[in-house]
C-alpha positions as CSV (number, residue, x, y, z in Angstrom):
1,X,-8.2,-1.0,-6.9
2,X,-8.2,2.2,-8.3
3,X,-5.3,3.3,-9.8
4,X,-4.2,6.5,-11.1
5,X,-1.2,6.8,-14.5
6,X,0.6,9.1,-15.6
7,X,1.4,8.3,-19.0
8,X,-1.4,6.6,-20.6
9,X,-1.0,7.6,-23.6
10,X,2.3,6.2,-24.0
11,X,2.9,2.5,-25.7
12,X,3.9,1.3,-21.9
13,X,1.5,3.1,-20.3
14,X,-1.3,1.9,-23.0
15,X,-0.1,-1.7,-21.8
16,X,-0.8,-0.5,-17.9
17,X,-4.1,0.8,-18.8
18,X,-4.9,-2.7,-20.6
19,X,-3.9,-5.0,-18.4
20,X,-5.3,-2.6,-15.3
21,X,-8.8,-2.9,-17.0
22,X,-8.7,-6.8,-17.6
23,X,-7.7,-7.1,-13.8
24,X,-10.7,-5.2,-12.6
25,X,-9.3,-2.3,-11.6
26,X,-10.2,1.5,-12.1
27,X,-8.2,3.8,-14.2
28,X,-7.9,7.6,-13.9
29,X,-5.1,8.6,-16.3
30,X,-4.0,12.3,-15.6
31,X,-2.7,13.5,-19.1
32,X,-2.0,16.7,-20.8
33,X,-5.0,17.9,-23.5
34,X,-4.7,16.3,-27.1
35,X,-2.8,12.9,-25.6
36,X,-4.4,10.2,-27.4
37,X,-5.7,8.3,-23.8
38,X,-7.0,4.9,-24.3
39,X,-10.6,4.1,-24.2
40,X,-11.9,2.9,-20.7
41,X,-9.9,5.1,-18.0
42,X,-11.0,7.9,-16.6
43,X,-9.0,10.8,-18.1
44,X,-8.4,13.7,-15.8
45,X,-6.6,16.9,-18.7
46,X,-4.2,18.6,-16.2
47,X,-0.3,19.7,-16.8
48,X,1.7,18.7,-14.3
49,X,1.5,22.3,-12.9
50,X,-2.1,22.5,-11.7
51,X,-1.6,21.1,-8.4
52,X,-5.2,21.3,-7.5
53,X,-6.1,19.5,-10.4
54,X,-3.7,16.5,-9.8
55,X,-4.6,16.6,-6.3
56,X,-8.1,16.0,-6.9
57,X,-7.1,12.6,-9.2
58,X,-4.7,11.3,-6.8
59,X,-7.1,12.0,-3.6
60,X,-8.8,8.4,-3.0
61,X,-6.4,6.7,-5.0
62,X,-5.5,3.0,-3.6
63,X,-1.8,3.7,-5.8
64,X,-0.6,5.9,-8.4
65,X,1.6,4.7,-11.3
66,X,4.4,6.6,-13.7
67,X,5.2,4.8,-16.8
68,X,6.0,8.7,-18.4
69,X,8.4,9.0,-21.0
70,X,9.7,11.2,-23.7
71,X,10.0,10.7,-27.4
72,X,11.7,14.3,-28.2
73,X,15.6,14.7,-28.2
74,X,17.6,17.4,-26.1
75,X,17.0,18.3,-22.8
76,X,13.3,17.9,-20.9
77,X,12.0,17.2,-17.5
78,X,8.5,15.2,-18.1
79,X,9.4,12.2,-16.2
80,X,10.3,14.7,-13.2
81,X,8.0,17.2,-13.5
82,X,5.0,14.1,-13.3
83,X,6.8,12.0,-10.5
84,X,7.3,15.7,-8.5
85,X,3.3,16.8,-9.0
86,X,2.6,13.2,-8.2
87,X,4.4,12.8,-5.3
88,X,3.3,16.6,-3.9
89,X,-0.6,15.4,-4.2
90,X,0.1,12.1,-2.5
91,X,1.7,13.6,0.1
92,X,-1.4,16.2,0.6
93,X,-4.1,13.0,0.4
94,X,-2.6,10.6,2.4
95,X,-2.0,8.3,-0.7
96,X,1.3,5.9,-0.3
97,X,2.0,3.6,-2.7
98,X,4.4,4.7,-5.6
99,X,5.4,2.5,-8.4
100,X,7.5,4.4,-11.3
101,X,9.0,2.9,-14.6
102,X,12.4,3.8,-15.1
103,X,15.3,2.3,-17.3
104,X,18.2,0.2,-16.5
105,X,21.7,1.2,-16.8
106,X,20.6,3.8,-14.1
107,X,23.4,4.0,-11.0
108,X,22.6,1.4,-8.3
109,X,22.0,-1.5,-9.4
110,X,25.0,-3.5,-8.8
111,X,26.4,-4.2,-12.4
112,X,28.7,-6.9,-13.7
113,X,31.8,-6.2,-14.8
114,X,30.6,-5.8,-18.9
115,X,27.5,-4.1,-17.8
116,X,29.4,-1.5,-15.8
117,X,32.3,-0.7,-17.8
118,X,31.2,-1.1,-20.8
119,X,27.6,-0.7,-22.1
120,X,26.5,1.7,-18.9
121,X,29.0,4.7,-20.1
122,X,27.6,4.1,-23.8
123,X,23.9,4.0,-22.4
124,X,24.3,7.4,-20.5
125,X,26.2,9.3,-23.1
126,X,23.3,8.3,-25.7
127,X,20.9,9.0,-24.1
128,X,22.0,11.5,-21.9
129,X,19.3,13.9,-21.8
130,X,16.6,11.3,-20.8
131,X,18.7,9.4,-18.0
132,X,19.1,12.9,-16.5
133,X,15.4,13.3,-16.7
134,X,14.9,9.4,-15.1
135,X,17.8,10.3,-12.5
136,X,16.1,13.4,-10.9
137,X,12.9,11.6,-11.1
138,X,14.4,8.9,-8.6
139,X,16.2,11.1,-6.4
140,X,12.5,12.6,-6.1
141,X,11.1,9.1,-5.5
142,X,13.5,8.2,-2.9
143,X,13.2,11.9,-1.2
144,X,9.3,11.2,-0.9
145,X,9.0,9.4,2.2
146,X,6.2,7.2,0.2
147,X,5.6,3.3,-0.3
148,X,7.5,3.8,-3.2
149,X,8.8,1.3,-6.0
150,X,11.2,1.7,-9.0
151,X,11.3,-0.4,-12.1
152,X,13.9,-0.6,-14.3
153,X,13.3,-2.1,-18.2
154,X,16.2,-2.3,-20.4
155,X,15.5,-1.7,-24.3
156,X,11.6,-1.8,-24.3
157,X,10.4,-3.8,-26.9
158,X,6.4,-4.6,-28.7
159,X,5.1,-7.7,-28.2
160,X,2.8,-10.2,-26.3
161,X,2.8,-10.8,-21.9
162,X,4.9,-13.8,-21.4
163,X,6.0,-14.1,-17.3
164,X,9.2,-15.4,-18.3
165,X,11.2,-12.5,-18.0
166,X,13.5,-12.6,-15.3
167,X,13.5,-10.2,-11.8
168,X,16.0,-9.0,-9.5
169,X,16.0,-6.5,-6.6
170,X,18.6,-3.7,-6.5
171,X,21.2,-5.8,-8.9
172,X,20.7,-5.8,-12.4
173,X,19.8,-8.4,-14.4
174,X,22.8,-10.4,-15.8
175,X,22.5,-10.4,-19.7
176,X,19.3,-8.9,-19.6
177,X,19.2,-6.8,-23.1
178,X,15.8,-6.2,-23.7
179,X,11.8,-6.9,-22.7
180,X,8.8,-6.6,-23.9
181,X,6.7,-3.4,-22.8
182,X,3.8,-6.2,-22.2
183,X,5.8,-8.0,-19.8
184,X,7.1,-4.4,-17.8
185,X,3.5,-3.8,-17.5
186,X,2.6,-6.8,-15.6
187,X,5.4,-6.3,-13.5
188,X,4.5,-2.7,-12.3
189,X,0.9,-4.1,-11.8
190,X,2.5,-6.9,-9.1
191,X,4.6,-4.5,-7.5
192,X,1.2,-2.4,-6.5
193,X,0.8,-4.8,-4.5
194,X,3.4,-6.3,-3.1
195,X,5.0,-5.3,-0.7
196,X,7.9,-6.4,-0.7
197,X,9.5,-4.2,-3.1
198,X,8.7,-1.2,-1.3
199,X,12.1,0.7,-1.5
200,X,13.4,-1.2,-3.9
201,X,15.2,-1.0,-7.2
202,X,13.1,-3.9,-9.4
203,X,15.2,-4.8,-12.3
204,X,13.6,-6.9,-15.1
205,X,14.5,-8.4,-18.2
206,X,14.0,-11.6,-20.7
């Protein structure tokens, strides 16, 4: 398969581009100049903003892959900005399936009664600037029209694959408090393919 990332530099999207490779399939990784891309992908340097650029990355593609994120504080629009350029050049190619990383906490996901009232409204006003960056990336997702998928991590961890972490669609997970960016990975890698989580919510954790 060939698959194309955005956010291959990051430490999830480092895990994409690993386990991608071991699986045989082909990388492009479209990433800004100076991101520190792993070796083995082919890196396409385009901003988000040079639609002809991302267009020609995406064109052929068999799926294409967000796991962006943003370290900085205050307000930004990466996750967004990616998802939208993304989801412009599929649209142009002909490209359908969508698979983005997202976080949990988000609205939808049919909470329990702790979750909802009492770590969710924490969540959000922590981390306030980047859920409003992850919420307009959905509302783009689920605007596309595409074969698209959403997956939502709580509190990403480092550590080793396991496939014991547990997987819901469109609830969230009960108790689920953290899992391992490893583990998220593999799980964005299965939804490429399967098909029955296209427009779907994915919730994971251990």
């Amino acid at each position: 398969m060939r698959v194309v990332l955005l956010g291959a530099s990051g430490r999830t999207g480092r895990e994409v581009v690993a386990q991608a490779l071991a699986q045989g399939h082909e990388v492009v990784a479209v990433a800004r100049a100076g991101s520190d891309v792993p070796d083995g992908v082919e890196i396409l340097r385009a901003g988000f903003d040079d639609d002809a650029a991302v267009e020609g990355a995406v064109r052929g593609a068999d799926a294409v892959v967000s796991a962006l994120g943003g370290r900085e504080r205050g307000p930004r629009t990466v996750c967004a900005d990616g998802v939208a350029a993304a989801v412009t050049a599929m649209r142009a190619t002909g490209v359908r399936r969508l698979v983005v990383v997202s976080a949990a906490g988000m609205p939808g996901e049919g909470d329990d009664l702790p979750t909802r009232w009492v770590l969710k409204p924490i969540l959000q006003r922590v981390f306030r600037d980047a859920y409003a960056d992850m919420a307009r990336m959905e509302e783009i997702v689920r605007a596309s029209g595409l074969d698209w998928t959403i997956v939502r991590p709580p509190r990403l961890v480092d550590g080793v694959r396991t496939d014991r972490y547990r997987r819901t669609l469109d609830r969230h997970v009960h108790g689920g408090r953290q899992v391992s960016r490893a583990d998220v990975a593999a799980e964005v890698l299965r939804a490429v393919t399967d098909h029955d989580t296209v427009g779907h919510l994915v919730a994971i954790a251990d």
